[in-house]
C-alpha positions in Angstrom: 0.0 0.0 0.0 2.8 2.6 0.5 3.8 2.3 -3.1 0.3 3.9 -4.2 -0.6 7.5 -2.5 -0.1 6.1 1.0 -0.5 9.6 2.6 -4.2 9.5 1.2 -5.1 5.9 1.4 -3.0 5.1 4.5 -5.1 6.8 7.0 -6.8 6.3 10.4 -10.1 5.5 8.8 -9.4 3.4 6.1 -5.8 1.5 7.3 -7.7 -1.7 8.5 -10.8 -1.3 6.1 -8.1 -1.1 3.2 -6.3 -4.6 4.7 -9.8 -6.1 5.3 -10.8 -5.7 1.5 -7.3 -7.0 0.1 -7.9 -10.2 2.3 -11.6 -10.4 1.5 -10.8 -10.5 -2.5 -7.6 -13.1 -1.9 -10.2 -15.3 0.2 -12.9 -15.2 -2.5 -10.3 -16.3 -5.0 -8.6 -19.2 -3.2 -12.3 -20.7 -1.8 -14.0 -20.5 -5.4 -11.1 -23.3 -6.1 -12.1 -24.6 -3.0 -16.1 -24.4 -3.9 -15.3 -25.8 -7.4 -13.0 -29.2 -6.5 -15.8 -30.0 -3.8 -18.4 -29.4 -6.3 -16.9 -31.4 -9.2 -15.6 -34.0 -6.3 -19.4 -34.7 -4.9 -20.3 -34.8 -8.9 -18.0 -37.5 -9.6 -18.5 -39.8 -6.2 -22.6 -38.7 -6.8 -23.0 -38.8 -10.4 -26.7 -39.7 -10.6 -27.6 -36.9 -8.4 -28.6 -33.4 -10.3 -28.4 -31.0 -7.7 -24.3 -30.5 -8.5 -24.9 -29.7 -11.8 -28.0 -27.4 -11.5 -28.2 -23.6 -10.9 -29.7 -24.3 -7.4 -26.4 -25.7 -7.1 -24.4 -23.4 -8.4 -26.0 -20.6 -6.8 -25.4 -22.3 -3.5 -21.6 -23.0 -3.9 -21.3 -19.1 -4.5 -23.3 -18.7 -1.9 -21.1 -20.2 0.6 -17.8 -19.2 -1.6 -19.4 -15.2 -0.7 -20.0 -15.9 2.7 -17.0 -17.4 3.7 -15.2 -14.8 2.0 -16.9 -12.1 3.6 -17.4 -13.5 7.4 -13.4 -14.7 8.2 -11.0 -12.2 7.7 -13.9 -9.9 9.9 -11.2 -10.3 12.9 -8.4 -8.7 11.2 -10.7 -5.6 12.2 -9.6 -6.1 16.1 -6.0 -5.3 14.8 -4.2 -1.9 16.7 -4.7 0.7 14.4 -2.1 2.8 15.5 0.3 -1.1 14.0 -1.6 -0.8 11.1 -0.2 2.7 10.3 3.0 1.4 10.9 3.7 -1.9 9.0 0.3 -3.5 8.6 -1.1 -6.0 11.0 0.3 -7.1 14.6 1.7 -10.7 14.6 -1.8 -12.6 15.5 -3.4 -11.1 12.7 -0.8 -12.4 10.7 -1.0 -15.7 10.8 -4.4 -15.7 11.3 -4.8 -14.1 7.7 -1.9 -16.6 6.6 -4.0 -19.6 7.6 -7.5 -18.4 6.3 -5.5 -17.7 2.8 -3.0 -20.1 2.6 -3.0 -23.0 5.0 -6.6 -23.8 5.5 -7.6 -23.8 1.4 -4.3 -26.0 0.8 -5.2 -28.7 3.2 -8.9 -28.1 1.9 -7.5 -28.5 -1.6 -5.4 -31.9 -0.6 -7.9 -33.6 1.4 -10.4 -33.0 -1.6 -7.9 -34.9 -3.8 -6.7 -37.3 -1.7 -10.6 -38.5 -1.3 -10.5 -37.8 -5.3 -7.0 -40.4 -5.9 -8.7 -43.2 -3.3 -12.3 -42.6 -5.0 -10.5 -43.3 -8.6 -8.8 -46.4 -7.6 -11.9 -48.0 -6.0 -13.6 -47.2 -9.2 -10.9 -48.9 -11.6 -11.2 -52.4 -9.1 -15.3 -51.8 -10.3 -15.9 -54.1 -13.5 -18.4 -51.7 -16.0 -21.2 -53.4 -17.1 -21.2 -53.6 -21.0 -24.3 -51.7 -21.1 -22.8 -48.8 -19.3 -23.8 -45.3 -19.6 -21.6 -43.9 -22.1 -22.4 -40.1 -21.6 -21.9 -40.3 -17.9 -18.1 -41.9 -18.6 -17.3 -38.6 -20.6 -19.0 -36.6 -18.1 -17.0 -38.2 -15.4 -14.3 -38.0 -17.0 -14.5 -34.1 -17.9 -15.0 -33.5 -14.0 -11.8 -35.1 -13.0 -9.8 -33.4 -15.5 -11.7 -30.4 -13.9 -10.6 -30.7 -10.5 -7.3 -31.7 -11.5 -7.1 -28.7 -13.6 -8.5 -26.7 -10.1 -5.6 -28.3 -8.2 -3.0 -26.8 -10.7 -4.3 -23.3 -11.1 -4.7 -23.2 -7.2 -1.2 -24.0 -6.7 -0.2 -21.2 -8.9 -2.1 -19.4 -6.7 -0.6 -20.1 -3.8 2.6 -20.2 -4.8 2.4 -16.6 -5.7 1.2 -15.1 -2.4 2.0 -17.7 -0.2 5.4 -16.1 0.0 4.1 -12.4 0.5 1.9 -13.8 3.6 4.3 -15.4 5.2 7.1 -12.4 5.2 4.3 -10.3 6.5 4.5 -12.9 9.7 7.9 -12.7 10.1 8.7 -9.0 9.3 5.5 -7.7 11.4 7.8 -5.4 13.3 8.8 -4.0 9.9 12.4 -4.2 10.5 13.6 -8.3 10.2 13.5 -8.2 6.4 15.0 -6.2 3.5 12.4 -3.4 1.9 14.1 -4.2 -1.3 13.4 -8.1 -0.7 9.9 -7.1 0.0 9.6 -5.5 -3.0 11.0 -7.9 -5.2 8.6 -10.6 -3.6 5.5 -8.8 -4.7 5.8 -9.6 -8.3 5.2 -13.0 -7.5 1.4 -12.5 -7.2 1.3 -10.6 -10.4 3.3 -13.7 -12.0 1.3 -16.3 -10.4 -1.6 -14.5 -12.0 -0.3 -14.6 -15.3 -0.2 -17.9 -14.9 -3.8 -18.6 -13.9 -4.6 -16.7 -16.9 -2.4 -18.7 -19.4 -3.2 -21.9 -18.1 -7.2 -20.6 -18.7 -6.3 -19.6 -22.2 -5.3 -23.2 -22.9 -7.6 -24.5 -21.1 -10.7 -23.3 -23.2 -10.3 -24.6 -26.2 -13.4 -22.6 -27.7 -11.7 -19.3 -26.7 -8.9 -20.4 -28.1 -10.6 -21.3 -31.7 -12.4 -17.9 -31.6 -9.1 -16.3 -30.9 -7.1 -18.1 -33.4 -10.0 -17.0 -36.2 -10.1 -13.5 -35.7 -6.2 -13.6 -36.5 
């Protein structure tokens, strides 16, 4: 924040509500993968149930992606102001914003595929029947290249601001790291988003054709 107009934006009334928003928009990011693997994940063990694929359904997992967002980086509000004009949050606030960004989606994100990697392996030991549904093989199929897709673009993710929150935790007073480290560090969430966005591009193969035709 101190690289953009910090005498205007860095203020009394705004210092915490400023820290509250960047957290709020880094949560909504990291639990929409989060909403998305356990969506495709309860498609794939509950195939023959509709609600996963419906808008009722969809509405829902944003539902609970915008709450959950919203609702727990509220503490970070309880933070000293008078630290926050300083260098940011105090210590607790720290890690508790390093946890609800970084450690709590990526043992959400493991535990989804680890429950993914058994739930494939007791489904190749299954013998199809040769009548089998072929539509709901593809679909199948599509959702667990899906969530493995999810798992890659959230460890770009992470990988690009894991790094920034967990400097914040250790240089809270301000002082125990470089400012020219710091600095250097914060291109890693612009490169991790590049990232997301290239592996999108290839991802979409309609957007991709459309592109590729208007060249």
């Amino acid at each position: 924040m101190d690289f953009f107009f910090p005498n205007v934006l860095w203020t009394p009334q705004s210092c915490l509500l400023i820290i509250y928003g960047q957290t709020m928009v880094n949560c909504l990011v990291t639990y929409s993968m989060c909403v998305v693997s356990l969506n495709r994940l309860l498609t794939i063990i509950y195939g023959q149930t509709s609600l996963f694929r419906t808008k009722r359904g969809i509405a829902l997992c944003l539902g609970v992606q915008w709450l959950t967002a919203i609702t727990i980086p509220l503490p970070t509000f309880e933070s000293n102001i008078e630290h926050c004009l300083l260098t940011g949050l105090m210590l607790g606030y720290q890690i508790y914003t390093l946890i609800i960004i970084v450690v709590l989606p990526t043992f959400f994100i493991i535990i989804i595929n680890a429950i993914f990697f058994v739930r494939t392996i007791q489904l190749s030991r299954i013998v199809q029947p040769m009548g089998a549904d072929f539509s709901t093989a593809v679909k199948r199929r599509r959702d667990t290249y899906l969530l493995k897709y999810m798992f890659i673009m959230f460890s770009i993710f992470v990988s690009g601001w894991a790094p920034i929150y967990i400097i914040a935790v250790i240089n809270w007073t301000g002082s125990a790291i470089p400012h020219t480290i710091q600095r250097i560090v914060t291109i890693l969430p612009i490169l991790s988003l590049l990232g997301d966005m290239v592996n999108l591009f290839f991802y979409n193969q309609k957007l991709r054709k459309y592109l590729f035709s208007k060249i």
